[in-house]
C-alpha positions in Angstrom: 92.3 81.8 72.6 91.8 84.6 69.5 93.4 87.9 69.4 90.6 89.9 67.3 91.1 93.1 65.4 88.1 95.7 66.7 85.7 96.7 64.6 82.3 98.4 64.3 80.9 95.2 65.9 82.7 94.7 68.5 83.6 98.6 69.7 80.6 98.4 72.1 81.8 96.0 73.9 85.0 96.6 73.8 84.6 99.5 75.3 82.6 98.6 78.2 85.3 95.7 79.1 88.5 98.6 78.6 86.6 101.4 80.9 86.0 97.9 83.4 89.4 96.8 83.8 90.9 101.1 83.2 89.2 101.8 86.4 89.7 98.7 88.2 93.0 99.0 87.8 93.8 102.7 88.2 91.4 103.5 90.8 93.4 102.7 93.8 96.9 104.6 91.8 95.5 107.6 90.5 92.0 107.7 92.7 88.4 107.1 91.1 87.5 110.0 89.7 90.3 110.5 87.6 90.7 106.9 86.3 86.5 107.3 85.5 87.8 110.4 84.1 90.7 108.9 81.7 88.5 106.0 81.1 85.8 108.0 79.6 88.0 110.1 77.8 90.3 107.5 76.1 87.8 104.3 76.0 84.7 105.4 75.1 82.8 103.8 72.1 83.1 107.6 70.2 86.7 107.6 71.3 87.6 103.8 70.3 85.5 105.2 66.9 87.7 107.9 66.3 90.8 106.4 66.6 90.2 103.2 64.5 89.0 105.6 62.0 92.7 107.5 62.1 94.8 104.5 61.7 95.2 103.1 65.2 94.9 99.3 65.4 92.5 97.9 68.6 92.9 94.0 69.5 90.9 92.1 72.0 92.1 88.9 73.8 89.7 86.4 73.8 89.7 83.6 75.5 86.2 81.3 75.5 84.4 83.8 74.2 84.9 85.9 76.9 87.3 89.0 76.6 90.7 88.7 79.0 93.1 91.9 77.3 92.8 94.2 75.0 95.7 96.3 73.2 95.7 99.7 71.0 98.8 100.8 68.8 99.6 103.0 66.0 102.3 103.9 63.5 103.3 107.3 64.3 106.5 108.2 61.9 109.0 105.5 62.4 107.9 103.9 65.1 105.2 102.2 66.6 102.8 103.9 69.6 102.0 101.7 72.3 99.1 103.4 73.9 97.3 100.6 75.5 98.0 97.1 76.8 95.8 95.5 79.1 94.6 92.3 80.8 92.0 91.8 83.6 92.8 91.2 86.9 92.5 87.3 86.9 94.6 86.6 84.0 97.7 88.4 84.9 100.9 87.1 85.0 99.8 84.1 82.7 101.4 85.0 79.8 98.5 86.9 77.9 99.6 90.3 78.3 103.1 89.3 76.4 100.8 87.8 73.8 99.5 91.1 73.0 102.9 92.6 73.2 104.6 90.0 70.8 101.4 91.1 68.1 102.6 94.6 68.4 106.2 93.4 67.9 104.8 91.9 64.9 103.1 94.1 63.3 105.9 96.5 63.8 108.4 93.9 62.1 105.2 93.5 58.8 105.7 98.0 58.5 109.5 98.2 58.9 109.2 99.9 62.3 112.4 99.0 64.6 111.4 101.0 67.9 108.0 100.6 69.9 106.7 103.4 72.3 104.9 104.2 75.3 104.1 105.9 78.0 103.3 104.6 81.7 102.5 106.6 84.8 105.5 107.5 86.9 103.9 105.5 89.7 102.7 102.4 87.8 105.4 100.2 89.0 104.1 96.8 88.2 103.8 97.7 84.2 106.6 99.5 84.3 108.8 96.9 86.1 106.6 94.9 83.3 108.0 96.8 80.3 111.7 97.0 81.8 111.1 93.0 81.9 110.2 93.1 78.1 113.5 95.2 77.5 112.2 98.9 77.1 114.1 101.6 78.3 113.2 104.9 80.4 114.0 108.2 76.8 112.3 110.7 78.7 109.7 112.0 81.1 106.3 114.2 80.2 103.3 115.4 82.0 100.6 115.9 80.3 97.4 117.8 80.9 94.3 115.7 80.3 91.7 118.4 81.3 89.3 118.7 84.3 92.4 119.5 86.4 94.3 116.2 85.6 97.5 115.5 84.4 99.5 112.3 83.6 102.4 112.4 84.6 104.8 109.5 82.9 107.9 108.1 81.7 108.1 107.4 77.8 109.9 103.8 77.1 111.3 102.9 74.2 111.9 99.1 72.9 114.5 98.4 69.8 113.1 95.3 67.9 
């Protein structure tokens, strides 16, 4: 098993595995359209691009050469932004998706950063049962419009390393 940073050669693919497992997973919680919607929006190869390219750090799980999870986090003042955490369907629950967790805890403890971040739909209750597991705590509530006449509508968690 490697846990790769992303880079200009591996974006493409990247990509097509986040939007893959996004939709698979979203599609029966928020409904096709929008998770084809988010998907394109937040994973495309431009939008993977463009936010490598303004400090955010992409990781991909691989595990015999074949991606399993994939994770995105920034630094964003004092603490760290959790945006994405992922694993595909058949490797849940085996330990990889704390992997990619603990590397965020990591490079959080390598830039002085004591709190991590995130955000997870309202309705999402296997993460966020997942991230209450891990030891984050419910700070606050936001809904957010995403355009095209969707909104996400989630609780922000907050984890003290």
């Amino acid at each position: 098993m490697k846990l790769l940073k992303v880079d200009q050669n591996t974006i493409e693919k990247t990509s097509k595995f986040a939007k893959e497992v996004f939709i698979d997973y979203y599609n029966d919680l928020i409904g096709n359209d929008q998770a084809t919607y988010m998907a394109n929006l937040f994973l495309s190869d431009e939008a993977i691009d463009n936010l490598i390219k303004q400090g955010a750090i992409f990781k991909i799980l691989v595990l015999n050469e074949t991606i399993i999870g994939f994770s995105e986090y920034q630094k964003q003042d004092s603490r760290l932004f959790l945006s994405k955490l992922y694993v595909h369907k058949n490797y849940r629950n085996q330990g990889y998706g704390k992997k990619l967790f603990l590397d965020c805890i990591s490079y959080a403890k390598d830039n002085n950063l004591e709190k991590i971040f995130l955000t997870v739909n309202k309705y999402n209750t296997p993460s966020y049962n997942m991230y209450l597991h891990l030891g984050f705590k419910v700070i606050d509530s936001v809904v957010n419009d995403i355009g095209n006449n969707y909104v996400m509508d989630d609780y922000i968690m907050e984890y003290t390393i």
